[in-house]
N, C-alpha and C positions, 0 to 999 in steps of 0.2 A: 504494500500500500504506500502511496507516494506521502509527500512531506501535507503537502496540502488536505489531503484527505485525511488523513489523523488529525490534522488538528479540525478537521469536521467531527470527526468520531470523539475526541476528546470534550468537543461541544456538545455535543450529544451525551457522553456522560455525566456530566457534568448536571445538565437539565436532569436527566432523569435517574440519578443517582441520588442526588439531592436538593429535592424539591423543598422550598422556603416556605410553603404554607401553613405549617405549624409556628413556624416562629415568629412569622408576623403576623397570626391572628394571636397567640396567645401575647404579646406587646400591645397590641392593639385593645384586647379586654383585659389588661392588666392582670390575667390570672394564668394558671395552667390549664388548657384545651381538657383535661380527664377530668378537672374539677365541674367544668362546667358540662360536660358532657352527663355528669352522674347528677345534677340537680336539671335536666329537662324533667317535666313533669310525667305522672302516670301514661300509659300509651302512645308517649312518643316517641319508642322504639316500631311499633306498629305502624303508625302515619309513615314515619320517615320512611319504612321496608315500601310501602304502598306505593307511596309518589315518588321513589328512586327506582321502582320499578316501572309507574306507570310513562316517566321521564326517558328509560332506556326505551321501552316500546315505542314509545311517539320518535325517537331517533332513528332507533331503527327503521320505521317507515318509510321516514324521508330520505334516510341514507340508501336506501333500496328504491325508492321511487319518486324521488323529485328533484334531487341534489342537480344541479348546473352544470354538464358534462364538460363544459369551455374552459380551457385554460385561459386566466386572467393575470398572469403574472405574481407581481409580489404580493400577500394576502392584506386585505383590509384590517388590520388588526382592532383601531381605535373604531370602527363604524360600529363593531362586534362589541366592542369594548360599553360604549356610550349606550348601545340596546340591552344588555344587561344589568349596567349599573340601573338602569332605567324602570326593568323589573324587578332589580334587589330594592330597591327602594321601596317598592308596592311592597313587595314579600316583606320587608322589614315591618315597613309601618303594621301591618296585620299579625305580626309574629308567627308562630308554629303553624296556627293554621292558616296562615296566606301561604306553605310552602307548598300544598298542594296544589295550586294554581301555579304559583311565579314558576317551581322548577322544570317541569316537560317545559315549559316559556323556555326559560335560561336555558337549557341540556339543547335546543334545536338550535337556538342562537348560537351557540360553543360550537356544536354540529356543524354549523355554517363556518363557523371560523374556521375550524379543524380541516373540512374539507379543500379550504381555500391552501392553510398552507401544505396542505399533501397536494394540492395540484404545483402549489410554486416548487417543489420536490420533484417534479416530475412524474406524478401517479397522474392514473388515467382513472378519473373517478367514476366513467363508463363502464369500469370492469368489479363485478362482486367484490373481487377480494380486498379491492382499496375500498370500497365505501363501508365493509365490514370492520377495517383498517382504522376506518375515521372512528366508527361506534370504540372498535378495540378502547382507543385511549382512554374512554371513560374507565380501564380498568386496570391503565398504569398510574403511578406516584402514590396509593394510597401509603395510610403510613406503617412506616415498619413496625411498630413498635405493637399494632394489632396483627400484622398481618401474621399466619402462620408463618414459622422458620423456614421451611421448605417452599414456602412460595414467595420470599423475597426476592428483589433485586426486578429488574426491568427483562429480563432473557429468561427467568423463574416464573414471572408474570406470564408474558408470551408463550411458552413450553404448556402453562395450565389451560392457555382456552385451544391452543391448535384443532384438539380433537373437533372440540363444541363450533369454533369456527370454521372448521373443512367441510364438516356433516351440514354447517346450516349456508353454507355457499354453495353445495351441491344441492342442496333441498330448492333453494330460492331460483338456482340457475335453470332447475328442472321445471318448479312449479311455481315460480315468480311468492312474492309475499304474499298471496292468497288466504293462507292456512296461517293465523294467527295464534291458533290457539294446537297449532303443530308441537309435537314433542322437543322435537330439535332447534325452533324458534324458543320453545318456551325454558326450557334450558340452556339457549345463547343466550337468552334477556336476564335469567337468572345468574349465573354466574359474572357475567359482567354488573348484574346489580349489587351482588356479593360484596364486590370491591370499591365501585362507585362510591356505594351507601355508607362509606365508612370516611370520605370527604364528605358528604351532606351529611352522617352526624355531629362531623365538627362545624361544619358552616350552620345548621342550625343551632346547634347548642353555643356559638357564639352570637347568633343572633336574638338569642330568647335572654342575653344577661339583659338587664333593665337601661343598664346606659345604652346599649346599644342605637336601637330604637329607628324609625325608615333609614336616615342620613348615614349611621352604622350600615344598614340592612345594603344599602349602596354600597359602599368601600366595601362591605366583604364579600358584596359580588364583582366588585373589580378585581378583587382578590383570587376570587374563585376563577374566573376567566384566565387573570395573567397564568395560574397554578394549570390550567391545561391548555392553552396556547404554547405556555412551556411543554409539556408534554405529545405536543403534537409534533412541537418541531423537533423534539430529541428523538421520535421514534419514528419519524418519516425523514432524517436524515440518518438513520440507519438503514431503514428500508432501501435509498436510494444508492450506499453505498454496497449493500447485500445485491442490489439488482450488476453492479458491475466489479464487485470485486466474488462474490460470490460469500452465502450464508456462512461458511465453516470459519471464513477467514477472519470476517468482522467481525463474529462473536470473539476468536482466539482473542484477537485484538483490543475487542471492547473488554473480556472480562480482563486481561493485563493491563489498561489502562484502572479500569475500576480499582484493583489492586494496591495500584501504587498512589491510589489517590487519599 
């Protein structure tokens, strides 16, 4: 791999090795993200599983059938950016339960972002596997510290959905999104919900502290956005470096750069 392309892969590490969205929401609410996570109230483990699942479904649709096949260059990042903060604000002001509205909102918006920078990457978002790609990211950077041992790191991530997302790109490419309530749909939305939901239990649970409140409810969806915009671009500039240097190599590479990092 040439001098320039490692220091792309080293970017990419980088991003999705260590994602800053615990530490700048827990500065932000002035406490630890696990305190406030353990005082959201009765059934807010329930709600959140609901609307971080109903959030992957509504993406996955459009990632399957409406997403903007045209490549447009460099991604709009701040358009994406301003349309989100826009619904964290609603979802603030209403607290917990505005999340059921504001997040399929926010998750399609991101959706749009994501998409945009996997097309500035070179992906062809005409093809299943890239708009499977864009949903993917909702199920890199959660945080270490819940995830299981064996399923960290960003190549550990990716290794756990391959099965779920080959079965439901074959499914989709045979029988288009039709079948919503398909076993192999309904297990891709699930297991990427898995992971999602454990960023919307910290962005809700910093949203439910009391100072928070809409204007919070905003910054921590700017937050939330910048936290997978990162994400999109460390893992569609891997993908782009796997399509020409080939899978084995970039991984060797990525996990030795991780190492020494």
């Amino acid at each position: 791999m040439n001098g320039l392309d490692l220091k792309r892969l080293e970017e990419a590490v980088k991003l999705l090795e260590n994602p800053g969205w615990i530490a700048k929401i827990t500065k932000m609410i002035g406490m630890p993200i696990d305190w406030a996570i353990k005082k959201l109230p009765k059934g807010a483990s329930s709600m959140i599983t609901k609307a971080t699942e109903k959030a992957i479904t509504k993406a996955l649709v459009v990632a399957v059938s409406t997403m903007d096949r045209k490549y447009r260059g460099k991604p709009f990042k701040w358009s994406h950016r301003f349309a989100v903060v826009t619904s964290g604000g609603a979802g603030g002001f209403f607290g917990l339960p505005g999340l059921a509205i504001e997040l399929p909102i926010s998750t399609v918006i991101m959706l749009r972002s994501i998409a945009d920078t996997a097309r500035s990457e070179g992906e062809n978002i005409g093809n299943i596997d890239a708009q499977l790609a864009c949903v993917q990211v909702f199920a890199l950077g959660g945080s270490k510290r819940i995830d299981d041992a064996s399923e960290t790191g960003y190549y550990a991530a990716r290794i756990a959905l391959t099965r779920t997302l080959t079965e439901a790109g074959e499914f989709i490419a045979e029988k288009g999104f039709v079948e919503e309530g398909a076993p192999v749909i309904v297990r891709l939305i699930a297991r990427i919900a898995s992971r999602f939901g454990v960023v919307i239990s910290e962005k809700a649970a910093a949203e439910a502290v009391p100072i928070v409140g809409a204007a919070g409810g905003a910054t921590i969806n700017l937050l939330f956005i910048n936290h997978f915009q990162s994400m999109a671009r460390g893992h569609f500039i891997v993908r782009s470096l796997e399509r020409h240097w080939g899978e084995e190599v970039v991984k060797k590479e990525y996990e030795r750069i991780a190492k020494e990092k």
